[in-house]
C-alpha positions in Angstrom: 187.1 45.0 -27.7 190.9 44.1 -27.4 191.7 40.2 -27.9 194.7 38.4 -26.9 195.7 34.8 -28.9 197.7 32.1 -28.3 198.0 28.3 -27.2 197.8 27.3 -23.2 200.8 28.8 -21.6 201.9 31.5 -23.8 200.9 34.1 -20.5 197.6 36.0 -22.0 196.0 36.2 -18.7 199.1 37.5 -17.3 199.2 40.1 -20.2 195.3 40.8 -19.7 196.1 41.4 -16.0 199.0 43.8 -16.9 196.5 46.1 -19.1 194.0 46.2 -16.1 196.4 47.0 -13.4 197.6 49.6 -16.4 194.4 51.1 -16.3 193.2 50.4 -13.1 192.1 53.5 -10.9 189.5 54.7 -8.6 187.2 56.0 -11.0 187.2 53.3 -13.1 184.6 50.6 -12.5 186.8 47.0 -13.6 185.0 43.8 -13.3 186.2 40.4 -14.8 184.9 36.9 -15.0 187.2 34.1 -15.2 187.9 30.5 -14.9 189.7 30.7 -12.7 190.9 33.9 -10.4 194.5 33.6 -11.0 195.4 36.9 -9.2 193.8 39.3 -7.1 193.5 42.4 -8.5 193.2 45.8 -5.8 189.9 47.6 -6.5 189.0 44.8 -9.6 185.6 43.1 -9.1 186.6 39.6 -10.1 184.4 36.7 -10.7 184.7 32.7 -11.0 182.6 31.0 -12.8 181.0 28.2 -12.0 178.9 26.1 -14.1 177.2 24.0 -11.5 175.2 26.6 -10.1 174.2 28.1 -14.1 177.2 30.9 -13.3 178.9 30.2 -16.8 180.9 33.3 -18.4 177.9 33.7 -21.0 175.3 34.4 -17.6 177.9 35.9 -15.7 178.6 38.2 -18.7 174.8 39.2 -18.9 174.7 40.1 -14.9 178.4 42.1 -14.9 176.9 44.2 -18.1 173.9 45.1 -15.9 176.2 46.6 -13.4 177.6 49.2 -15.7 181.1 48.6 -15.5 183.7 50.9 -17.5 186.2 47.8 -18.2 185.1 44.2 -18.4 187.9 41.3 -18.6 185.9 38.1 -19.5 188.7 34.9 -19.1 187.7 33.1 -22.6 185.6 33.6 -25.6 184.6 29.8 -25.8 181.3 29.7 -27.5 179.1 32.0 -29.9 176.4 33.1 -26.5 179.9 34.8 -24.8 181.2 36.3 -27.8 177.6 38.0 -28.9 177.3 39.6 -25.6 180.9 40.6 -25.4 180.6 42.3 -28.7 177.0 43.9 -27.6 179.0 45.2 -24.2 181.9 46.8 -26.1 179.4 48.4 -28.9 177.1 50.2 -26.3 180.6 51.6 -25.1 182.4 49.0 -22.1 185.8 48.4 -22.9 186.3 44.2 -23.2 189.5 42.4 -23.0 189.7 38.4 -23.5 191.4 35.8 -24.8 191.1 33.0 -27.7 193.0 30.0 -29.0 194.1 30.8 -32.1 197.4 30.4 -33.6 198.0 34.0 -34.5 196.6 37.3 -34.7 194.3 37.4 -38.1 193.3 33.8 -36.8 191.0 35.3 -34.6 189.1 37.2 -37.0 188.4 34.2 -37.9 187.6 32.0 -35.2 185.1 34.4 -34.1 183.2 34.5 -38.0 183.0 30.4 -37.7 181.7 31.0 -34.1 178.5 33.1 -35.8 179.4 36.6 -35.0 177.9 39.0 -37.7 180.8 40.2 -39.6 179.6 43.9 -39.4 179.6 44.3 -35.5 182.7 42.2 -35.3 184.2 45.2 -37.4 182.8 47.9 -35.8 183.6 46.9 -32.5 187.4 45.0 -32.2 189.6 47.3 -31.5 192.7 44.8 -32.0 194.4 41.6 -31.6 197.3 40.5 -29.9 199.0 37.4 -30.5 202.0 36.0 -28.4 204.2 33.3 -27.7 206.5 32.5 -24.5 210.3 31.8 -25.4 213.1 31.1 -22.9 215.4 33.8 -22.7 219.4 32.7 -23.0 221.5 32.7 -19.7 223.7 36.1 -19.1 226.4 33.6 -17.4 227.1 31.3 -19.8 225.9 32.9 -23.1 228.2 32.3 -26.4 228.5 33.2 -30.4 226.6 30.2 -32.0 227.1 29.3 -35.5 224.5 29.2 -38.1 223.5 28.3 -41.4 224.1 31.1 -44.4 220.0 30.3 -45.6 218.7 30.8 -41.8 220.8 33.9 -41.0 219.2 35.3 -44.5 216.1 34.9 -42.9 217.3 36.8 -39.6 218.2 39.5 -41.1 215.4 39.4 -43.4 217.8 38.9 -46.5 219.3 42.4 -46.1 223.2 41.2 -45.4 224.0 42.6 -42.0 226.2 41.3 -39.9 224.6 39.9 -36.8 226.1 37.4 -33.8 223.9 35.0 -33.1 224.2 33.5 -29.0 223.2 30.2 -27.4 223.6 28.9 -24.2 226.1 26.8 -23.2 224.8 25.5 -20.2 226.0 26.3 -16.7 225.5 25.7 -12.5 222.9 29.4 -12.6 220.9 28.1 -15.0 221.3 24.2 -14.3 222.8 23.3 -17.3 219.8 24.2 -19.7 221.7 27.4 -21.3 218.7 29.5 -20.4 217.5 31.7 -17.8 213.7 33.0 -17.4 211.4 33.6 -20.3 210.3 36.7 -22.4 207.0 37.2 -24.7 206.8 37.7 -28.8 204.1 39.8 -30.4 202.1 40.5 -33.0 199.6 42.9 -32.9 196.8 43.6 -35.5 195.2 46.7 -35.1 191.9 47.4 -36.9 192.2 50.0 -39.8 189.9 50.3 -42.5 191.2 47.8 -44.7 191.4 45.2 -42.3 187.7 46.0 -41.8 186.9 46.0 -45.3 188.4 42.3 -44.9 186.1 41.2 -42.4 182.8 42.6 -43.7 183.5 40.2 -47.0 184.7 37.7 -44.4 188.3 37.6 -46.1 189.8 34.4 -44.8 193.0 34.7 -41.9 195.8 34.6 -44.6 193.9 37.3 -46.4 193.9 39.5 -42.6 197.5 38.8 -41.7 199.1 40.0 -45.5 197.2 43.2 -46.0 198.2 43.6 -42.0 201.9 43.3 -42.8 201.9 45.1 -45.7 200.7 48.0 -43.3 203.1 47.4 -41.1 202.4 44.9 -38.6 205.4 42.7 -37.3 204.6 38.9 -37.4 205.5 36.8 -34.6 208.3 35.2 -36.2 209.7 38.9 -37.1 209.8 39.7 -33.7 211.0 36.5 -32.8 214.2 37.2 -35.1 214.4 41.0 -33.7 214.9 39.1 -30.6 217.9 36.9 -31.4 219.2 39.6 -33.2 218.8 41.4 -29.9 220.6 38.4 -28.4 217.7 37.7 -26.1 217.1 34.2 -27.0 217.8 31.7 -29.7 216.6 30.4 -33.1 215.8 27.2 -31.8 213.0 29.0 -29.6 211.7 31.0 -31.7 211.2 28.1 -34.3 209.9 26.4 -31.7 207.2 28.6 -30.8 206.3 29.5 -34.4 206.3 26.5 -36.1 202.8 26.9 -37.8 204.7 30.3 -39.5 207.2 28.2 -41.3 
């Protein structure tokens, strides 16, 4: 099972749909159930729920593994009946993608041990978690050197003393005066290793998850948030914005 976090907005079911039209092919049986359709997929079985008639994503979930799909995209992991079955689908071998709303990656480890899941088979079958956040990217047109603070370019360059030019957005007729232009994702991505499941079969709480994940490697969101405006992508402003619960 693969897992994508994040708050309303922050474009996981634009990132789920990306991995299935990724892996989409003939040969590959893809069926989702969602609430609701928000693209059509070529050769995808999709589903919309609908409560009214009983079709909620927990009974949908239970017909669609029937069917013996290869790849099952379920639209949100709401309550403990979806999450069992998702977990019993990617066990007996189905790949599952969803989505959660949690705040970061480790967070829904988490979410999903408060839910009920059985720590053992939520180890043995997540495969990895990505969180991500949406931040405006600056405008090519009217982009210039900002200055900053000596304590918040320390934390830019993570302390190490390079040189880096920060860029805003002045604000301009192309991109009506906002200084930005379009919008581009952050990431962090935990990937399940056997410490991290160690973690979860003593039901280790997120903080735990998220520092033995960095210490292996994983970039926070904030992290890649900074490689961003190093990058001169977007701005500090955006990326505090968007991961304010990091401070």
């Amino acid at each position: 099972m693969v897992l994508v976090t994040g708050p309303t907005g922050s474009g996981k079911t634009t990132t789920l749909y990306g991995a299935l039209d990724k892996i989409n092919s003939p040969d590959k049986k893809i069926i989702t159930i969602e609430d609701p359709v928000e693209y059509q997929l070529l050769g995808v079985n999709q589903i919309h729920v609908k409560p009214q008639i009983g079709l909620t994503f927990a009974n949908g979930l239970r017909s669609i593994v029937r069917q013996d799909p290869d790849v099952i995209m379920v639209g949100e992991i709401r309550d403990f009946e979806t999450a069992e079955i998702a977990i019993q689908a990617a066990l007996t071998g189905h790949l599952v993608f969803s989505t959660l709303h949690t705040n970061d990656a480790a967070g829904a480890v988490s979410r999903l041990l408060e839910m009920g899941v059985e720590d053992y088979l939520l180890a043995s079958s997540l495969l990895g978690v990505l969180a991500q956040r949406l931040v405006r990217t600056v405008c090519q047109k009217c982009r210039e050197p900002a200055e900053m603070a000596a304590e918040v370019m320390r934390e830019i360059t993570g302390g190490n003393g390079d040189a880096v030019q920060v860029v805003t957005g002045r604000g301009c007729a192309e991109c009506g005066q906002t200084g930005f232009r379009g919008r581009q994702g952050i990431f962090e991505l935990l990937l399940m290793n056997d410490r991290v499941r160690q973690l979860i079969l003593k039901r280790a709480s997120a903080d735990a998850i998220k520092d033995a994940a960095v210490e292996l490697g994983m970039t926070t969101l904030r992290d890649d948030g900074w490689r961003k405006v190093r990058a001169g992508i977007t701005t500090v402003s955006e990326v505090v914005r968007v991961t304010q619960e990091e401070a």
